[in-house]
VOTORKOL-498569 format. One record per residue (C-alpha): residue number from 1; residue in one letter; z, y negated, x. Coordinates in steps of 0.25 Angstrom, whole numbers, m for minus. Each point is the difference from the previous one (the first is absolute). Layout:
residues N
seq,type,zz,yy,xx
NUM,A,Z,Y,X .
...
//
This chain:
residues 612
seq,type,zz,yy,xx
1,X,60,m11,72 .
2,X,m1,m15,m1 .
3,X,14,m2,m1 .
4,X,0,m14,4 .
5,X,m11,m4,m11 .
6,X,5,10,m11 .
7,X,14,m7,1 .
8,X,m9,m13,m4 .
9,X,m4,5,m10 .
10,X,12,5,m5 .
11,X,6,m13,m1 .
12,X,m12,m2,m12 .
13,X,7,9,m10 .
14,X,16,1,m7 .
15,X,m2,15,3 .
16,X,m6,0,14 .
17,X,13,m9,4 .
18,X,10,11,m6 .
19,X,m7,10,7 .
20,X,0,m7,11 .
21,X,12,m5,m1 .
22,X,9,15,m2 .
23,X,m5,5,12 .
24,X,m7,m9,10 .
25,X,9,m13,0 .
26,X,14,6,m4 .
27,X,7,m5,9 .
28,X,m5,m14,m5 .
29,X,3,1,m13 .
30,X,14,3,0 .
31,X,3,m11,m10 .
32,X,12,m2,m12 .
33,X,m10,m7,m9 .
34,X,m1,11,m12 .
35,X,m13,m4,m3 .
36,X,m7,2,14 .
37,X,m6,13,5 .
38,X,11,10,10 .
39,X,3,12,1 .
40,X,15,m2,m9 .
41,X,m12,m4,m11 .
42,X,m13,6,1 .
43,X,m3,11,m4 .
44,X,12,4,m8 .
45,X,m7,7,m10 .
46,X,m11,7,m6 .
47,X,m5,m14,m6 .
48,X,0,m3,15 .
49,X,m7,12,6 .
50,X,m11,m5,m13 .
51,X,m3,m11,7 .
52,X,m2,5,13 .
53,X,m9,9,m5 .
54,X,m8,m11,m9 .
55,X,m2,m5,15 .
56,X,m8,11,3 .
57,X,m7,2,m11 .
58,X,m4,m16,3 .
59,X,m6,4,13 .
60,X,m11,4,m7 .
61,X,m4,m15,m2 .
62,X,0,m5,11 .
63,X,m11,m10,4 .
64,X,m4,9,12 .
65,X,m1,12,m9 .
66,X,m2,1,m15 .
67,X,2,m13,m3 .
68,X,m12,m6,7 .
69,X,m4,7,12 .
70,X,m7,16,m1 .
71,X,m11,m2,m10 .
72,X,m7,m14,3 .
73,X,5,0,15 .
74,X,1,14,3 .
75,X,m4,13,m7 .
76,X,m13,m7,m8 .
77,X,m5,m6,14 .
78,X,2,12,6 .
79,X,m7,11,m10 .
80,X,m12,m11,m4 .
81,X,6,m2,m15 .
82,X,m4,m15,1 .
83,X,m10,m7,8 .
84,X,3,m15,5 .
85,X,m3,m12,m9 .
86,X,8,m9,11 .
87,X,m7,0,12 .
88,X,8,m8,10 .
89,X,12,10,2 .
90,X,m5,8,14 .
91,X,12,8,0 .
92,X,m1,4,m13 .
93,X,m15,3,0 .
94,X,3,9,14 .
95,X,7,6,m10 .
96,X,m11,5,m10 .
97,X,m9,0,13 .
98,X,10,12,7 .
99,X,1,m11,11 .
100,X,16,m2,0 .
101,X,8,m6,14 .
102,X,13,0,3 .
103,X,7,m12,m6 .
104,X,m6,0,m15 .
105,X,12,m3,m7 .
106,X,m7,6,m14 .
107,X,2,14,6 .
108,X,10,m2,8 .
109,X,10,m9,m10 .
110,X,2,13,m10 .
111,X,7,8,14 .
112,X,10,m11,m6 .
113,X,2,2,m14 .
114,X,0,14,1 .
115,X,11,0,14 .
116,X,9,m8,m11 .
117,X,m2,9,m12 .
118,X,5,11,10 .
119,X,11,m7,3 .
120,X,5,m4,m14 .
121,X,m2,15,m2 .
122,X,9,3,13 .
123,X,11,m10,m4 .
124,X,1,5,m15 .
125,X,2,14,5 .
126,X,12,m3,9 .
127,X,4,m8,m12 .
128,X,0,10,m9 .
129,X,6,9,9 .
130,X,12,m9,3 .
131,X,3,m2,m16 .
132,X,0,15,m1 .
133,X,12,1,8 .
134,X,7,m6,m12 .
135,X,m8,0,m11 .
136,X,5,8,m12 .
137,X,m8,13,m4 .
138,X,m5,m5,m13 .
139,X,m10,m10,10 .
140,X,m4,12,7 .
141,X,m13,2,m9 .
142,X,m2,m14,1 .
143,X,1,0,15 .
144,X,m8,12,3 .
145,X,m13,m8,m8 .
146,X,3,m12,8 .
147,X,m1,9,14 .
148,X,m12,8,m6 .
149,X,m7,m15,m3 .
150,X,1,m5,14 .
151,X,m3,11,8 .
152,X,m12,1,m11 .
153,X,m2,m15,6 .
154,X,1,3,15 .
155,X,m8,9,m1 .
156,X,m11,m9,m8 .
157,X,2,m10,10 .
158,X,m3,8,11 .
159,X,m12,9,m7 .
160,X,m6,m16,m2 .
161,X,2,m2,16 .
162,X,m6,12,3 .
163,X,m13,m3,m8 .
164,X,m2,m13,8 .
165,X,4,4,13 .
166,X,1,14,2 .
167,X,m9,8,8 .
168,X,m5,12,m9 .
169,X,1,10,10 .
170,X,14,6,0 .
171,X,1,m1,13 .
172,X,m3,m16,m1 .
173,X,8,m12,m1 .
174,X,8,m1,m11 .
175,X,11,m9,m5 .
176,X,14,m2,3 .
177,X,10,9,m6 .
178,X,15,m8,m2 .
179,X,9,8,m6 .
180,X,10,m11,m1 .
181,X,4,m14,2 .
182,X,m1,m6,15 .
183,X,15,m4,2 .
184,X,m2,m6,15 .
185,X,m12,m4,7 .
186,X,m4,13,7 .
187,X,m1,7,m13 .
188,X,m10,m8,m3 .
189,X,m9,4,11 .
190,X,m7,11,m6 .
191,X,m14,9,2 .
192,X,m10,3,m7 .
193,X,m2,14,m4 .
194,X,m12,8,m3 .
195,X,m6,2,m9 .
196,X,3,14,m6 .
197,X,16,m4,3 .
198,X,m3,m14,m8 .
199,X,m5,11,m12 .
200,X,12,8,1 .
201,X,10,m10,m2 .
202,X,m7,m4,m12 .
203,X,2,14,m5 .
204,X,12,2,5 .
205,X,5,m12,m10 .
206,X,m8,5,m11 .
207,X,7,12,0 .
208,X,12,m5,1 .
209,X,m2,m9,m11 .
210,X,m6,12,m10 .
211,X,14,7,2 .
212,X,8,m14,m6 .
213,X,m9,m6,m11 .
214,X,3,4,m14 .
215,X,m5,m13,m7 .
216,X,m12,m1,m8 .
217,X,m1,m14,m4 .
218,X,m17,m2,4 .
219,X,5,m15,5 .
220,X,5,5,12 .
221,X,0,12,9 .
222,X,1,13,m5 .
223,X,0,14,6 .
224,X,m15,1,m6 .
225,X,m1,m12,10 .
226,X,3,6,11 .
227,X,m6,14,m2 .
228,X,m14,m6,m2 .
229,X,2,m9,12 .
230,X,4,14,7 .
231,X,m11,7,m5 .
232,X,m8,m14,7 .
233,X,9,1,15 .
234,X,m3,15,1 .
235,X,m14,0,m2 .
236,X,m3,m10,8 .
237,X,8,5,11 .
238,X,m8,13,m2 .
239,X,11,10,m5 .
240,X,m10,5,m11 .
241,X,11,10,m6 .
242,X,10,m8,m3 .
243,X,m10,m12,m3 .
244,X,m4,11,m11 .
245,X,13,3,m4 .
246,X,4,m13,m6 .
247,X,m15,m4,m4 .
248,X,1,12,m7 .
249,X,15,m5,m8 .
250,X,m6,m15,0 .
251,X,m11,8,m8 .
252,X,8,10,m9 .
253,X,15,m6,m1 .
254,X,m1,m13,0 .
255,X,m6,m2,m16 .
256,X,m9,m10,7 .
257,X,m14,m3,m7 .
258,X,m13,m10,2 .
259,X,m2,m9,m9 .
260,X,m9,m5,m10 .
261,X,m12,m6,6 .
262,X,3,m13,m7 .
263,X,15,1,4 .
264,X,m5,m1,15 .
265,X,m11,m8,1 .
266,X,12,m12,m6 .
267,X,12,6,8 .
268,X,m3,m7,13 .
269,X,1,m16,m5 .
270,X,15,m2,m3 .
271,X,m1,4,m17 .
272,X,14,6,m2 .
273,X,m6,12,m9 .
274,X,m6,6,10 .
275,X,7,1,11 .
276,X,11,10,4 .
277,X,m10,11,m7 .
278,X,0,14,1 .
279,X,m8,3,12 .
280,X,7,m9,11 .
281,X,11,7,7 .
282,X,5,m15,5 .
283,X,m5,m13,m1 .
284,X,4,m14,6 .
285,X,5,m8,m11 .
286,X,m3,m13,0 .
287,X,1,m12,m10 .
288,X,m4,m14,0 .
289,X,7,m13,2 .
290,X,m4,m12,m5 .
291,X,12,m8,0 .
292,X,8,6,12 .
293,X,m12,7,9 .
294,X,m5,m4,14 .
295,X,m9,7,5 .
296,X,1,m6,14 .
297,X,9,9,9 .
298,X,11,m3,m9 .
299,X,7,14,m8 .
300,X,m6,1,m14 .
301,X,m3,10,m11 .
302,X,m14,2,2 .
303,X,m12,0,7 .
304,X,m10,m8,6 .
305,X,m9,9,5 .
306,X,m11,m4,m10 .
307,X,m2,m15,7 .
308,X,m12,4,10 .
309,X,m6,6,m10 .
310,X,m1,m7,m15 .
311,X,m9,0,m10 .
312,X,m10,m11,0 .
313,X,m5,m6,m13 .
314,X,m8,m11,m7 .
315,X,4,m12,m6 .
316,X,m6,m9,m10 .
317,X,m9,m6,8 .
318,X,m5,12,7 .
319,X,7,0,12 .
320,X,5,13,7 .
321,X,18,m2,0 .
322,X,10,8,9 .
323,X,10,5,m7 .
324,X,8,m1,13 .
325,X,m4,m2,15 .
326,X,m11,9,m2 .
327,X,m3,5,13 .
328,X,m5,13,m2 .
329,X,m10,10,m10 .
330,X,m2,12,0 .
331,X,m9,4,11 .
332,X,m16,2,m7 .
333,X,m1,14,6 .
334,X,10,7,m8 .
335,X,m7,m4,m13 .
336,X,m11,10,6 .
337,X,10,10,2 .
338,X,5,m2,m15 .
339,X,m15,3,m1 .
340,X,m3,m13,m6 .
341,X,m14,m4,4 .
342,X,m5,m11,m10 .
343,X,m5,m13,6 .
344,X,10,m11,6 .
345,X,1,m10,m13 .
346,X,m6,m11,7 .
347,X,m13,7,4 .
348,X,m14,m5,m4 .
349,X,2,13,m8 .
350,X,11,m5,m7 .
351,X,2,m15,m1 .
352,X,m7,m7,m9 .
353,X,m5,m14,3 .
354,X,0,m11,m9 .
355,X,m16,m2,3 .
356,X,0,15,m4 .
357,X,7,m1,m13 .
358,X,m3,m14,m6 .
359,X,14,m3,0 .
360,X,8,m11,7 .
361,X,10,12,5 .
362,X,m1,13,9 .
363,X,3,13,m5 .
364,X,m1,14,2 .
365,X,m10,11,m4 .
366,X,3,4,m14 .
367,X,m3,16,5 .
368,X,8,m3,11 .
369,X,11,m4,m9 .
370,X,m1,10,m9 .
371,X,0,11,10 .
372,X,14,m5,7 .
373,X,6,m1,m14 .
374,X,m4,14,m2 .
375,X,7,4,10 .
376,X,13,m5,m6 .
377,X,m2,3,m15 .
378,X,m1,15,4 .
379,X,12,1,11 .
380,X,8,10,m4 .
381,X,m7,7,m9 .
382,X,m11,13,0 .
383,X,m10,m8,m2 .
384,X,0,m7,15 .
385,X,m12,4,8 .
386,X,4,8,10 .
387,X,m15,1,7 .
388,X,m2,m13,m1 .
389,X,12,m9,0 .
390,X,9,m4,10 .
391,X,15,8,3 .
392,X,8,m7,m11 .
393,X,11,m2,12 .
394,X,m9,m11,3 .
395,X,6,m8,m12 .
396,X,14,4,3 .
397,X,m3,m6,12 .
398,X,m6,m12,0 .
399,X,m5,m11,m8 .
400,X,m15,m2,m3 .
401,X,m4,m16,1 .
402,X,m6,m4,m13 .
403,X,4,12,m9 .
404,X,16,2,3 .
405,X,10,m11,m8 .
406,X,13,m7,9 .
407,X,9,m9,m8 .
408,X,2,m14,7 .
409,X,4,m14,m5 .
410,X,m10,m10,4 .
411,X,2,m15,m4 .
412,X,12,5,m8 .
413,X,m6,10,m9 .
414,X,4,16,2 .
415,X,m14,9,m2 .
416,X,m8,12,3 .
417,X,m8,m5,11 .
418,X,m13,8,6 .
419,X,4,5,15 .
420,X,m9,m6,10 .
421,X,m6,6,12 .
422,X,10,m3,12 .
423,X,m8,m14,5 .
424,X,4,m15,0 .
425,X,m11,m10,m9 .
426,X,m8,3,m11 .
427,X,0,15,m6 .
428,X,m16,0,2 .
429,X,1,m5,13 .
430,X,4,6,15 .
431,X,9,m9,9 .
432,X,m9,1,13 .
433,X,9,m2,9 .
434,X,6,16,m3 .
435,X,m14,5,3 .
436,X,0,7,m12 .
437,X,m16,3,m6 .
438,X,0,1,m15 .
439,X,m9,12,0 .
440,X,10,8,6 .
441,X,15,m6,m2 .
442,X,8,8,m10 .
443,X,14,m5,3 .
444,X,10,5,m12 .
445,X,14,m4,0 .
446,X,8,12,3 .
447,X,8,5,m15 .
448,X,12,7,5 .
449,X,12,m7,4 .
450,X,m5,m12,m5 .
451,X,6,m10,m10 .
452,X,m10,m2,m11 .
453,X,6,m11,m8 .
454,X,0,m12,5 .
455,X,0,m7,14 .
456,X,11,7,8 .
457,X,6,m11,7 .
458,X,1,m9,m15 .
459,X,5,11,m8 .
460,X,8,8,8 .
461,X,2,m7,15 .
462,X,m8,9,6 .
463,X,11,12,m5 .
464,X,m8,11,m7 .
465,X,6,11,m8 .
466,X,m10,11,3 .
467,X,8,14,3 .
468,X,m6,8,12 .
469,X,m2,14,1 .
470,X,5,5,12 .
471,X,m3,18,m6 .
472,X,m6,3,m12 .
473,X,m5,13,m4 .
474,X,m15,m1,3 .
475,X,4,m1,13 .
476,X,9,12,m1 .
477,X,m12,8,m6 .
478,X,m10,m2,12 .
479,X,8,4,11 .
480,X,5,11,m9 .
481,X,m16,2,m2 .
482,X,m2,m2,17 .
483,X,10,10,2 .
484,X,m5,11,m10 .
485,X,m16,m3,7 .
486,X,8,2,13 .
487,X,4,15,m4 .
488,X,m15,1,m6 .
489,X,3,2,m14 .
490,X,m9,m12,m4 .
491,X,m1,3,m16 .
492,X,16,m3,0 .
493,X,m3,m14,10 .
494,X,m12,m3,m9 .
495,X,8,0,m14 .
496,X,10,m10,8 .
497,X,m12,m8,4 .
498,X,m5,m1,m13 .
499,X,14,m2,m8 .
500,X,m1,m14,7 .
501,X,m15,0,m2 .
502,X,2,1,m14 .
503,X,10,m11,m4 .
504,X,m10,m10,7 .
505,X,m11,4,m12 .
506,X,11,0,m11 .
507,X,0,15,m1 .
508,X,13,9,m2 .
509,X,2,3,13 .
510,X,5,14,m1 .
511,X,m13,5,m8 .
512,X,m15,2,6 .
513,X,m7,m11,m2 .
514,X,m17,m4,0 .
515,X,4,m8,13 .
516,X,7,9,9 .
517,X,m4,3,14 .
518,X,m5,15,0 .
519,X,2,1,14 .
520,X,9,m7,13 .
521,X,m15,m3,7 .
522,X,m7,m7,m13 .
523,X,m3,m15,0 .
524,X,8,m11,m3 .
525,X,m2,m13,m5 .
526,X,m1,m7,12 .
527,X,m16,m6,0 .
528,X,m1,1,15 .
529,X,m4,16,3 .
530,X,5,m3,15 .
531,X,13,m3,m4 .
532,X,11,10,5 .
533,X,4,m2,m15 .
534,X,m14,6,m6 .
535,X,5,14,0 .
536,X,14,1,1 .
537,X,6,m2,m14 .
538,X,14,4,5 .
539,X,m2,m11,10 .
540,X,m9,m10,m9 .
541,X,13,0,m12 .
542,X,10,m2,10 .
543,X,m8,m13,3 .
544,X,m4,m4,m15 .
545,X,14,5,m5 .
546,X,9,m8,10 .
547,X,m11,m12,4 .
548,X,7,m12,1 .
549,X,14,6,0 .
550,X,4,m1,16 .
551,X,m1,14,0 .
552,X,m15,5,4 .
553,X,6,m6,16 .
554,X,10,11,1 .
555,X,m11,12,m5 .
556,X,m11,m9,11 .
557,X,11,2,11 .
558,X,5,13,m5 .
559,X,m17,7,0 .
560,X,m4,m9,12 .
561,X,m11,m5,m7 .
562,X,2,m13,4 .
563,X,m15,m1,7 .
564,X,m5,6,m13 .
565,X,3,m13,m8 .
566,X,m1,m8,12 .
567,X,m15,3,m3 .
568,X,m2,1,m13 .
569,X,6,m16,m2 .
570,X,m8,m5,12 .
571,X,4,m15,m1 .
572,X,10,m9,m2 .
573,X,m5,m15,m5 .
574,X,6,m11,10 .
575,X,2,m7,8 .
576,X,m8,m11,m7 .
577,X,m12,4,m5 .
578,X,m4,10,9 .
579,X,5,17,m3 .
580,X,9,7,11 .
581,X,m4,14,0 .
582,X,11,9,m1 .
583,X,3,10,13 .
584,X,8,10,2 .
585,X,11,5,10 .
586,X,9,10,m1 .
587,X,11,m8,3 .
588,X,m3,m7,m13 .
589,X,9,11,m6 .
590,X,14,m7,6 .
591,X,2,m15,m1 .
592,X,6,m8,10 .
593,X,15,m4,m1 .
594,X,7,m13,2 .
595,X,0,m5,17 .
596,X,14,m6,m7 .
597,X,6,14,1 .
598,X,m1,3,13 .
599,X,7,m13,2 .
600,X,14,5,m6 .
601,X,m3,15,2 .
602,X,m1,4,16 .
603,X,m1,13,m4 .
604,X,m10,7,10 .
605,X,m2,8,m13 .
606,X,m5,m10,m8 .
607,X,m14,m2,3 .
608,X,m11,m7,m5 .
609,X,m10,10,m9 .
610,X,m11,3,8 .
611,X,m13,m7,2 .
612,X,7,m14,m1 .
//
């Protein structure tokens, strides 16, 4: 662990300086001033032991994780759910390229985040444990959800640095597993583990946590929580019957149900109605700021992940806006696995001239037009073309240039305003400096996770409020579905398939419908027939269901498919105007972690992950 920069960081927050402060520095705080932090004062009681666990919580936001870091940094990089619009990072195009080195500080910098949510999980745990000593019995029910929520949270933590730089076969390189806080230097100096032991501590918490949590309260961990993300650790560590075992009460028990198709294509974007819903099992809950947010580093109650990747739109003048920094879209190939296969907008076959039209203006094909508001009018409904339309995920998804609405105040009037293709200039031009040809560039804003009312850093500074899934029950469906196919009864997986299948066409998802898959070989949406995705439908929802979550990462490393997409994305766009091609070694699977922690850790068990 980074303890040198983690206690920096510490010094940021109220909470991190009394964690840090009842057990690192005691010796140092041993002051007669009532109001500061010692033992005599803190914690004294379960209002205490509260705030020590809010701490944890917190972690979740921190600027190398949650709060800005995995999804335009990390996880959409790495699974090709954006494309580049900024073409000048090299590091981060290595990234999207499968080019990393050693050093990258966009991979390496969440080893950070995580290592201190570990540790603000450790230190609430010996916290609780102390005040137990003396705490009266009426606090016991109290104290045992507050235990059952942080070891929830180490093991969070750690399953978030397993993803990144874990190697996927048990017997890799895992992660370090720190039962408790250092109290002197050479506790400090700690191994890694592999990677199977890095999954057993993990479910090693969970259970433990299952046996203490009695709240139900959906805003924070509950033992429904904890279950799922069981039923998650051991299927991916390959204990298939006890995997089924809690898919099967996740399933059954739990009075968990998808939603409405309307209910989740809205529940992604920070509207309060939608979210904590009866199909998510646990969600990171996040809310905007904008009078006291910083989304610089500094603790907050939000998220910033959505700055990479903002929604572009038009102003009155026809100019393309970013509604952030606006360095990312998502990547033009997976509109093709959506299925979607209508010209780019800006094609001769699309964009009207002035000369062509008799007008002073350009526009649009009026066919055209009316085609992609089709698509919307009959989202949803049993009306929507199944043959011929695009997987209506793709509208959850994304945002489509010239069709889709953002709200944005330019020269001081708040208004609808038509999304614009992710480009600088004019909407009916190409900035030549990306390379981008208008016969072939797409480039739609990414729609989940993203704020869609207003300019993120004017309206909010930079804090959104979007809620982030980390299970819902989709997810707990297919690998219940991968687990049935496994033991050959593919009539049951296919009935899980298509529950999921269903919802995404408005159907009732627990009743036959005109679009269900009829078999676990028939083809899906995706427009490219060499896709691995073309006849795998348990595969291909997996993708559609959780596209653009930061999940599809973990099922690439889990199915060691990461060639697979390697291929089917080819290119990256950048540096400048030229496109990298995307290449593929299996080291890709594990990320480099920071040169820093070899600095304070002389562990000859802590080791850089291999192929760096």
């Amino acid at each position: 662990m980074q303890m040198k920069h983690i206690i920096y960081n510490m010094r940021t927050a109220l909470l991190a300086l009394c964690v840090a402060g009842t057990v690192s520095c005691r010796n140092y705080l041993d002051l007669t001033d009532p109001e500061a932090l010692s033992d005599g004062n803190f914690p004294v009681d379960i209002e205490h032991i509260g705030l020590i666990v809010n701490s944890v919580y917190g972690a979740q936001h921190h600027w190398f994780f949650l709060g800005n870091y995995w999804a335009g940094y990390v996880m959409y990089c790495l699974d090709h759910t954006i494309d580049m619009q900024w073409h000048n990072d090299q590091g981060w195009i290595d990234i999207s390229a499968g080019e990393v080195k050693a050093g990258n500080n966009k991979v390496t910098d969440p080893w950070t985040g995580l290592s201190l949510g570990v540790y603000y999980a450790n230190t609430a745990l010996e916290e609780i444990a102390q005040y137990r000593q003396t705490a009266p019995e009426s606090e016991k029910e109290a104290l045992d959800n507050y235990e059952g929520e942080c070891l929830f949270f180490r093991a969070f933590y750690r399953w978030h640095m397993l993803s990144l730089y874990g190697e996927p076969d048990m017997d890799g390189v895992g992660i370090p597993v720190i039962q408790s806080v250092p109290k002197d230097l050479e506790s400090m100096y700690v191994s890694r583990e592999t990677t199977g032991d890095s999954y057993a501590a993990i479910i090693s918490d969970l259970e433990a946590a299952e046996d203490l949590l009695t709240q139900t309260d959906v805003h924070r961990v509950t033992v429904w929580s904890v279950r799922a993300f069981l039923a998650k650790a051991f299927f991916f560590m390959g204990r298939t019957a006890d995997a089924k075992t809690y898919l099967e009460a996740c399933i059954n028990d739990s009075g968990k149900s998808l939603v409405p198709f309307e209910d989740y294509r809205m529940m992604f974007n920070g509207y309060d109605e939608y979210e904590y819903n009866s199909e998510s099992f646990y969600e990171v809950g996040n809310r905007a700021d904008p009078t006291g947010g910083n989304a610089y580093g500094n603790p907050n109650t939000g998220s910033t992940l959505s700055m990479y990747y903002p929604p572009f739109c038009i102003d009155p003048d026809g100019d393309r806006v970013a509604m952030s920094y606006g360095n990312q879209y998502m990547h033009d190939r997976n509109l093709v696995r959506f299925g979607y296969t209508d010209p780019a907008p800006l094609s001769a076959e699309v964009l009207v001239t002035p000369e062509e039209s008799g007008t002073d203006a350009y526009s649009l094909d009026p066919d055209y037009m009316a085609r992609q508001q089709e698509y919307r009018t009959l989202l949803g409904t049993d009306r929507y073309d199944y043959g011929n339309f695009p997987d209506p995920r793709l509208f959850v998804c994304a945002l489509q240039p010239f069709v889709d609405e953002v709200y944005m105040t330019i020269d001081g009037i708040y208004a609808p305003r038509t999304v614009a293709q992710v480009e600088f200039g004019k909407w009916w031009e190409m900035d030549s400096s990306t390379g981008n040809d208008t016969e072939t560039f797409y480039g739609w804003p990414v729609r989940k996770y993203n704020f869609l009312e207003g300019h993120l850093l004017e309206e909010t500074r930079n804090v959104a409020g979007y809620n982030i899934y980390f299970i819902r029950l989709p997810e707990i469906y297919l690998m219940y579905a991968e687990l049935l196919a496994d033991e050959g009864r593919d009539a049951e997986a296919l009935e899980y398939v298509n529950k999921v299948h269903r919802r995404a066409y408005g159907y009732d998802p627990d009743q036959p419908s005109p679009v269900d898959y009829t078999s676990l070989r028939d083809r899906t949406k995706t427009a490219d027939a060499e896709d691995h995705l073309a006849n795998n439908p348990l595969l291909y929802e997996r993708w559609a269901e959780m596209f653009g979550e930061m999940r599809w990462w973990e099922y690439v490393r889990y199915l060691r498919i990461g060639r697979q997409e390697a291929s089917y994305y080819k290119t990256v766009s950048g540096p400048g105007p030229a496109k990298s091609n995307i290449i593929w070694k299996e080291t890709n699977y594990a990320m480099p972690i920071p040169a820093s922690e070899f600095e304070s850790n002389p562990s000859p068990g802590m080791v850089q992950t291999p192929g760096y």
